[in-house]
BASE-854172 format. One record per residue (C-alpha): residue number from 1; residue in three letters; x, y, z. Coordinates in nm, 2 decimals, padded with zeros to 4 digits. Example, Ala and Ser with C-alpha at 12.3 -4.5 7.8 and 13.67 -1.06 7.14 Angstrom:
# residues 2
n | res | x | y | z
1 | ALA | 01.23 | -00.45 | 00.78
2 | SER | 01.37 | -00.11 | 00.71
# end
This chain:
# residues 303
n | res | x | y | z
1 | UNK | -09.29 | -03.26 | -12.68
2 | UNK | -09.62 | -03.16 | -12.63
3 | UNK | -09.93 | -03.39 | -12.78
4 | UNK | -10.05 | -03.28 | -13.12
5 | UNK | -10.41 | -03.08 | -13.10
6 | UNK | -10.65 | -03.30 | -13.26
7 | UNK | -10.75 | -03.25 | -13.61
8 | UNK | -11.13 | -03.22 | -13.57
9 | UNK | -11.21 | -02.84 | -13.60
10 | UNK | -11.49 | -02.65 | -13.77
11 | UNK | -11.57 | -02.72 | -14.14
12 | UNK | -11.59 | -02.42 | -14.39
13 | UNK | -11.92 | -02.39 | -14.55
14 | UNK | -11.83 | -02.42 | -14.99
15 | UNK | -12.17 | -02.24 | -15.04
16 | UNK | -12.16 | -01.98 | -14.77
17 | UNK | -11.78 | -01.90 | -14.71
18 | UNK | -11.68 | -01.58 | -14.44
19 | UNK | -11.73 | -01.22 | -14.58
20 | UNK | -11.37 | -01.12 | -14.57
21 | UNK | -11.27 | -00.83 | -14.34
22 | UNK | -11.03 | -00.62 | -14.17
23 | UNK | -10.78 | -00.84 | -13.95
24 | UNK | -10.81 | -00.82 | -13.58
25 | UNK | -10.46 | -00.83 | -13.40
26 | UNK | -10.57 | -01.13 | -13.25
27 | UNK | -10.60 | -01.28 | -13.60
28 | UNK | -10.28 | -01.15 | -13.74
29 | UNK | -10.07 | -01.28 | -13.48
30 | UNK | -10.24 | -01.59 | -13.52
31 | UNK | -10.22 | -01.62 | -13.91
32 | UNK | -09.82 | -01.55 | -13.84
33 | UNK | -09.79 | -01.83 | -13.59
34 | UNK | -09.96 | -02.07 | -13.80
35 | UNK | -09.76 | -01.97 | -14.08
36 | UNK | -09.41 | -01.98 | -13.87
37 | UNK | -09.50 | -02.35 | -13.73
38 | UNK | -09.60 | -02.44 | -14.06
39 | UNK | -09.26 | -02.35 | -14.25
40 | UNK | -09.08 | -02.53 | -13.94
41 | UNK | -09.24 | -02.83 | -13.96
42 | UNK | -09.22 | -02.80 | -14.40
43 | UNK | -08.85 | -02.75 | -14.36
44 | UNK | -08.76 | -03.03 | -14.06
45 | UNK | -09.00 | -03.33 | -14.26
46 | UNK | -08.79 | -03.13 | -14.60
47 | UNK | -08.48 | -03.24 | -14.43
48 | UNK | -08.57 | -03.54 | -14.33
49 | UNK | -08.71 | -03.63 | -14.76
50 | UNK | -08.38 | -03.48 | -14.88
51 | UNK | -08.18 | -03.72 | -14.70
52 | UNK | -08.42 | -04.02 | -14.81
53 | UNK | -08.42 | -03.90 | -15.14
54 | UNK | -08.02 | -03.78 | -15.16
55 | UNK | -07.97 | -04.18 | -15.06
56 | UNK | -08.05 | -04.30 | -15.35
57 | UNK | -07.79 | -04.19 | -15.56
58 | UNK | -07.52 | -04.11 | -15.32
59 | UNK | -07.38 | -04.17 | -15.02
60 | UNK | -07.06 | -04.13 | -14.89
61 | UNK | -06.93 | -04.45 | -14.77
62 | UNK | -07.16 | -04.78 | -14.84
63 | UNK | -07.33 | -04.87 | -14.57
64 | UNK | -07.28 | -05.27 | -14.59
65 | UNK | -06.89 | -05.25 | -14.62
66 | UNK | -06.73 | -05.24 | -14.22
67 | UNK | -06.37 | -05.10 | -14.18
68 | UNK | -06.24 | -05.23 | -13.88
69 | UNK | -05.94 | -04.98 | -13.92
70 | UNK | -06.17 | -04.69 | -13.92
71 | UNK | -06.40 | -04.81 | -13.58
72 | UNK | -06.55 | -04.59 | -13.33
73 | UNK | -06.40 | -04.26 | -13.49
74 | UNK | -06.51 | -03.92 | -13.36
75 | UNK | -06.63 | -03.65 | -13.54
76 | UNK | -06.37 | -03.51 | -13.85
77 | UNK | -06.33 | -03.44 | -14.22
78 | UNK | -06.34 | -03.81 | -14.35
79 | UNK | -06.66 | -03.95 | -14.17
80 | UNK | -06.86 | -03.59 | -14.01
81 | UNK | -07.07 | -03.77 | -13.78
82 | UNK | -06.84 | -04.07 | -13.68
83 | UNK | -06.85 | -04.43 | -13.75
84 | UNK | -06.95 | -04.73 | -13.52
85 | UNK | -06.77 | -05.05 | -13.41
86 | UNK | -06.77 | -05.19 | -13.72
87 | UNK | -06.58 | -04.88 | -13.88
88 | UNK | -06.91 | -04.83 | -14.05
89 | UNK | -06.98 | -04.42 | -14.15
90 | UNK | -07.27 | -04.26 | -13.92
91 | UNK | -07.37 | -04.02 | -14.20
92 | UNK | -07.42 | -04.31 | -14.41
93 | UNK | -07.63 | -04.48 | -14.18
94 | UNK | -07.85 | -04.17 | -14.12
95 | UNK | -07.91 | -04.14 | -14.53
96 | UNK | -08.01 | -04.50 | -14.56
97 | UNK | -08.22 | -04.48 | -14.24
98 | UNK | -08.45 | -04.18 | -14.36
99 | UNK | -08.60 | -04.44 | -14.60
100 | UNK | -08.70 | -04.67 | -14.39
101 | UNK | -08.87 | -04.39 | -14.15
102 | UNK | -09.01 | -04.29 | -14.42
103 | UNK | -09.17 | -04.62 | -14.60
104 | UNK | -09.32 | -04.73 | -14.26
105 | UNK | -09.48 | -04.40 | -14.23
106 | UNK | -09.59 | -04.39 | -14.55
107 | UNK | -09.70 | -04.77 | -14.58
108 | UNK | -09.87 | -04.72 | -14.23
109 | UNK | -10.06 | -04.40 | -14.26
110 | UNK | -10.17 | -04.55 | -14.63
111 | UNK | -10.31 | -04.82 | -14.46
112 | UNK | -10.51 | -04.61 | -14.18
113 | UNK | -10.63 | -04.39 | -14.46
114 | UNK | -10.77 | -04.68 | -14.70
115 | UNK | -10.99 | -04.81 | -14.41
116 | UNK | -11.04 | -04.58 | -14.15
117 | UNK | -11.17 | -04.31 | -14.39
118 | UNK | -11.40 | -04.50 | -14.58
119 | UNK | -11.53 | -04.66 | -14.28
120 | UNK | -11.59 | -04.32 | -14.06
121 | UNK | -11.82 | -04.19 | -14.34
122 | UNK | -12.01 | -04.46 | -14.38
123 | UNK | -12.08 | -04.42 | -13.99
124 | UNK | -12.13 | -04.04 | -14.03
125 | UNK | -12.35 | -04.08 | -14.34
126 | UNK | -12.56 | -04.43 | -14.22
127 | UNK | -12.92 | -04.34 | -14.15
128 | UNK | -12.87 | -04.71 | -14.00
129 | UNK | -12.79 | -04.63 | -13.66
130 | UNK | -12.70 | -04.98 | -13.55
131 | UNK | -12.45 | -05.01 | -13.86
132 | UNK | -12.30 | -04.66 | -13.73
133 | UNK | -12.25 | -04.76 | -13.40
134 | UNK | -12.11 | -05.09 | -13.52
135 | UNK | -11.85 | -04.98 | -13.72
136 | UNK | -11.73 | -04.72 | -13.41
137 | UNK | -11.81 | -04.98 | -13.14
138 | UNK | -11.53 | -05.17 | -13.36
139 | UNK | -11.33 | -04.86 | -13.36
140 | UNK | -11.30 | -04.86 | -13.06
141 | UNK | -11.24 | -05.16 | -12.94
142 | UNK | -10.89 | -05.17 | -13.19
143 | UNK | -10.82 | -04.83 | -12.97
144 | UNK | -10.79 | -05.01 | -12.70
145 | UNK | -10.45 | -05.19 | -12.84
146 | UNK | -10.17 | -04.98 | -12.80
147 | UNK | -09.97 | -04.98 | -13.14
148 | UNK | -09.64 | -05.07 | -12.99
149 | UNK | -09.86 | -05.36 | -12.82
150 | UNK | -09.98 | -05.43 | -13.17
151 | UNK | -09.66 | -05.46 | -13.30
152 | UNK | -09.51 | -05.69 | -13.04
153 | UNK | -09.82 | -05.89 | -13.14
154 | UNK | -09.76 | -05.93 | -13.51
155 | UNK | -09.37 | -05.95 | -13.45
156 | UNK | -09.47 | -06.26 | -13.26
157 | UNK | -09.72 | -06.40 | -13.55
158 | UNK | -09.52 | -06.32 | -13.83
159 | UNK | -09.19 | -06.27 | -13.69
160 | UNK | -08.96 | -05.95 | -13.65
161 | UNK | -08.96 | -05.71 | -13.98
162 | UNK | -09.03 | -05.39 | -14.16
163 | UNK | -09.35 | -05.51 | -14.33
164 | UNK | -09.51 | -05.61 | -13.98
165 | UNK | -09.44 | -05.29 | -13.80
166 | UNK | -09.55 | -05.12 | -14.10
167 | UNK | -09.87 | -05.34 | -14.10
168 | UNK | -09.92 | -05.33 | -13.75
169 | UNK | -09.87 | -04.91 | -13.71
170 | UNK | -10.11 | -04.89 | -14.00
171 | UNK | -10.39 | -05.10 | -13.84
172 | UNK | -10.35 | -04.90 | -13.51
173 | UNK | -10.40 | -04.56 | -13.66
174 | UNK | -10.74 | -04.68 | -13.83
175 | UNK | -10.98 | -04.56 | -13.56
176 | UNK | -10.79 | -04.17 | -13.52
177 | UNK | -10.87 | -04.18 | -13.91
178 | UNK | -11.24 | -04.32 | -13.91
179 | UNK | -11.32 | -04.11 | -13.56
180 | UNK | -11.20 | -03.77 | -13.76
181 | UNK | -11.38 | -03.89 | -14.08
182 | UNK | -11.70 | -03.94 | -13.90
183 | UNK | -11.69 | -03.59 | -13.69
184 | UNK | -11.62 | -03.44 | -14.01
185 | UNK | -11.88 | -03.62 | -14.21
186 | UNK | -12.14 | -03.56 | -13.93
187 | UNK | -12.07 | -03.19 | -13.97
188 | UNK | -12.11 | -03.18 | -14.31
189 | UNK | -12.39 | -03.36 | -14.37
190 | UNK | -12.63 | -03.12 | -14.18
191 | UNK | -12.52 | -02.89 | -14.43
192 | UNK | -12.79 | -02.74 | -14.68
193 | UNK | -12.67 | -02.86 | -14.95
194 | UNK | -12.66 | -03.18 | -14.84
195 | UNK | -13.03 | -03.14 | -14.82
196 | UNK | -13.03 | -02.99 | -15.18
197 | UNK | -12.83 | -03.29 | -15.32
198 | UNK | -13.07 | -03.54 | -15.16
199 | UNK | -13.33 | -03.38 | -15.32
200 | UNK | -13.24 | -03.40 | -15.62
201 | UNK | -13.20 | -03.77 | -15.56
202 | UNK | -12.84 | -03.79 | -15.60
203 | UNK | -12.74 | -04.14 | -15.47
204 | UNK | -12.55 | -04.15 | -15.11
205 | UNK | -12.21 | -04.26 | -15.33
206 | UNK | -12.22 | -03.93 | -15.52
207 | UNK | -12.29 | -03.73 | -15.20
208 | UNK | -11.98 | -03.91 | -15.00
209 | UNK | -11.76 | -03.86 | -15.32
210 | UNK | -11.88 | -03.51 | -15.46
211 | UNK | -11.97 | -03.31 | -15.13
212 | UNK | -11.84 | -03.52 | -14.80
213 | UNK | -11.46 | -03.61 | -14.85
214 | UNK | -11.34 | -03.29 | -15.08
215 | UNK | -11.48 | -03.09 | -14.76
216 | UNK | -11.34 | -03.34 | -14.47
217 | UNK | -11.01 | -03.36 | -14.68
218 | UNK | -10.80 | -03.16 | -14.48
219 | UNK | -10.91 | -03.28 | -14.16
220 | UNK | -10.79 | -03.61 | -14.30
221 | UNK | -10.42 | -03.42 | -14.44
222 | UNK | -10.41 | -03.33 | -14.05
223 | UNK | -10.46 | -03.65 | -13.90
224 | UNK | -10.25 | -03.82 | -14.17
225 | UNK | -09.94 | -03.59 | -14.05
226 | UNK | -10.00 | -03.66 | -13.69
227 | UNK | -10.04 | -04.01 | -13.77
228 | UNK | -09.65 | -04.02 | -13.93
229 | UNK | -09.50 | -03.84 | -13.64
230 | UNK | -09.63 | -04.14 | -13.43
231 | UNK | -09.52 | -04.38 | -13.67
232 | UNK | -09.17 | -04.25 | -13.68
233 | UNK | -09.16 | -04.23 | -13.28
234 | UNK | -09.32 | -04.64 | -13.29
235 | UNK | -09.10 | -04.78 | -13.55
236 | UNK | -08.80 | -04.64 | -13.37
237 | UNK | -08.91 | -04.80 | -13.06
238 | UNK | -08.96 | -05.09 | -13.25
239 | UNK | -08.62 | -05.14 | -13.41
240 | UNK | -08.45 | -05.04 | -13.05
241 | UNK | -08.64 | -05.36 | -12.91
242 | UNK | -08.51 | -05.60 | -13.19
243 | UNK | -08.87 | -05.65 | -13.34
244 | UNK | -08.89 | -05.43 | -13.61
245 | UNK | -08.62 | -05.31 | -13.90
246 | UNK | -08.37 | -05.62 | -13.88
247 | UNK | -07.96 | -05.60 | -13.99
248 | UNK | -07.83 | -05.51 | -14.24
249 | UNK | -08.09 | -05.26 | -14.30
250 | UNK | -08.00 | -04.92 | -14.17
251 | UNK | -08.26 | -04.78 | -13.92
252 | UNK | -08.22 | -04.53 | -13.66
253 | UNK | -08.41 | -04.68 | -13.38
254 | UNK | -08.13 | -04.99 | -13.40
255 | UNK | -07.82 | -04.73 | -13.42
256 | UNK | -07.94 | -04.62 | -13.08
257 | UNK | -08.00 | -04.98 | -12.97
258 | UNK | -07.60 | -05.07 | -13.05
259 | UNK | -07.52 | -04.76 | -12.93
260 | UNK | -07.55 | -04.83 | -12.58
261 | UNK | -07.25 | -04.97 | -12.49
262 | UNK | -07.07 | -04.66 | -12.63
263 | UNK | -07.25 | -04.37 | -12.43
264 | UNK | -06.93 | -04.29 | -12.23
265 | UNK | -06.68 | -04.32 | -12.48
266 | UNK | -06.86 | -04.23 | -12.81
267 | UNK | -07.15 | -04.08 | -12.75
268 | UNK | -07.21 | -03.94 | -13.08
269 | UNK | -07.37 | -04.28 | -13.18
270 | UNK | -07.63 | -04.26 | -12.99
271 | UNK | -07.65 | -03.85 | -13.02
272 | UNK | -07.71 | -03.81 | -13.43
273 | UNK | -08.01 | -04.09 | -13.50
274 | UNK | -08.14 | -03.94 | -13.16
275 | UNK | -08.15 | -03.58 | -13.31
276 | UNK | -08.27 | -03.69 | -13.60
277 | UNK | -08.57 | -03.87 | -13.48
278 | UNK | -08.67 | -03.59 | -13.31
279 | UNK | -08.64 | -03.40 | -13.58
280 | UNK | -08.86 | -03.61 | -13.82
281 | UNK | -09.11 | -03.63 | -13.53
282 | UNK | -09.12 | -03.27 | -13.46
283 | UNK | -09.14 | -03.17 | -13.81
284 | UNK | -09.47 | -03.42 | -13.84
285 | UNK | -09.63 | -03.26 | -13.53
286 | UNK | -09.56 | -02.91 | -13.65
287 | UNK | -09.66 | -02.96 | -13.98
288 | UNK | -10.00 | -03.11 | -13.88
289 | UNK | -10.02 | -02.80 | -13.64
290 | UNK | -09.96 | -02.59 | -13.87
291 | UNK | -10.22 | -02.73 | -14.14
292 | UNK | -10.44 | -02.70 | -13.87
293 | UNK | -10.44 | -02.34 | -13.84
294 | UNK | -10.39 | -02.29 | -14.17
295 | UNK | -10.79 | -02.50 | -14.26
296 | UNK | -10.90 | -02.35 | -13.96
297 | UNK | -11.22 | -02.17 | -14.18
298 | UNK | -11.21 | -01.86 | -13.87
299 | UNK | -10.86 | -01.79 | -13.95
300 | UNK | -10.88 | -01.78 | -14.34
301 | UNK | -11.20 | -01.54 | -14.33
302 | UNK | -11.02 | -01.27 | -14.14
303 | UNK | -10.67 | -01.33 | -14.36
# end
């Protein structure tokens, strides 16, 4: 899977927005490919919701309950993606581990967004130059930790868990979050009407909250969905090594960790949460692609 393209393009200009004209070809097939990758990755992370969301109310075995009669089934009518050595139902599994992709992608990329945000405007808006290169300096230096290194770190500390991995993910996409805030803000603010606003004495709150993040927002929806396809991929990783989701919680990067043993003669176990972890993660990275090109200001003036 090829790396998502970063989320720091061009910023359209609110007071002085493209005179629209007649599409080049160039354009068009652009605007369409932006608009196929979008609906891909909007239907594959859709999938991926339904199941979370379909989980709550119904499943169609319970997940907790083992039927030793019923272990290591293929494929059929009664169970349609199998069930594992504990006669438990595949399906099942899959629902109930949605959520917890899900949650720690959510919980992480909140996390990321609280701080890193915040913290990359102050640096693009800071007249202080030592307090700007503070905060990035520091940004930095938590770039160098790896997340999964993070992780093992704070499944150490505070043992193995959702809530650390969560915690841990979230902490390690801060600086992609205050890096994009602070190109973006750096943009803006050599804007005119950034000029016009300080003119008129508006205080540097106002200016962050009125003019800087509506106009860095989708910079910041980008990197948000870029920043869930890696926390899908990490808390898989995670729960394969033991140090993140822990029994009896369904999660899909476990179902391929038990799996193992099973390759030759049920390989569906490991086949089914693999899919569907691709397809989570590929629906993240398509849909931040395609938000991309959908912001991208030299697109919508020629649509």
């Amino acid at each position: 899977m090829s790396a998502p393209r970063s989320a720091v393009e061009a910023l359209p200009d609110p007071v002085a927005p493209a005179a629209p004209g007649p599409a080049s070809p160039t354009a068009s097939r652009r605007s369409r490919r932006a608009d196929l990758t979008l609906v891909t990755g909007a239907v594959l992370v859709g999938l991926v919701v339904v199941l979370a969301l379909v989980s709550f109310v119904w499943t169609p075995y319970d997940y907790a309950a083992p039927d030793p009669a019923a272990r290591l089934q293929g494929v059929s009518a009664a169970h349609p993606f199998g069930t594992d050595r504990y006669g438990r139902d595949t399906l099942t599994w899959i629902m109930m581990g949605a959520r917890i992709t899900l949650l720690v992608g959510l919980i992480a990329v909140v996390i990321a967004l609280v701080v890193g945000v915040p913290l990359g405007v102050l640096a693009g808006m800071t007249r202080i130059r030592w307090l700007s290169g503070l905060v990035m300096r520091g940004s930095d230096v938590l770039l160098a930790f790896p997340a999964l290194l993070l992780a093992i770190v704070f499944s150490a500390v505070f043992g193995p868990g959702t809530v650390p991995a969560m915690c841990a993910l979230g902490i390690a996409a801060i600086p992609a979050f205050a890096r994009v805030a602070r190109s973006g803000t750096l943009q803006i603010m050599s804007r005119e009407f950034i000029a016009a606003a300080r003119t008129a004495n508006r205080s540097p709150w106002a200016i962050a909250v009125t003019h800087v993040l509506p106009n860095i927002g989708g910079l910041v929806v980008v990197q948000a969905s870029v920043a869930f396809a890696l926390s899908v991929l990490a808390e898989a990783g995670l729960s394969f090594l033991g140090l993140g989701t822990q029994p009896p919680t369904p999660s899909w990067g476990r179902m391929l960790q038990e799996s193992q043993q099973y390759l030759g003669t049920a390989p569906e176990l490991a086949i089914f949460p693999g899919v569907f972890i691709a397809v989570a993660v590929l629906g993240f990275n398509l849909l931040g692609d395609g938000l991309r090109d959908r912001l991208d200001p030299t697109l919508r003036g020629r649509e």
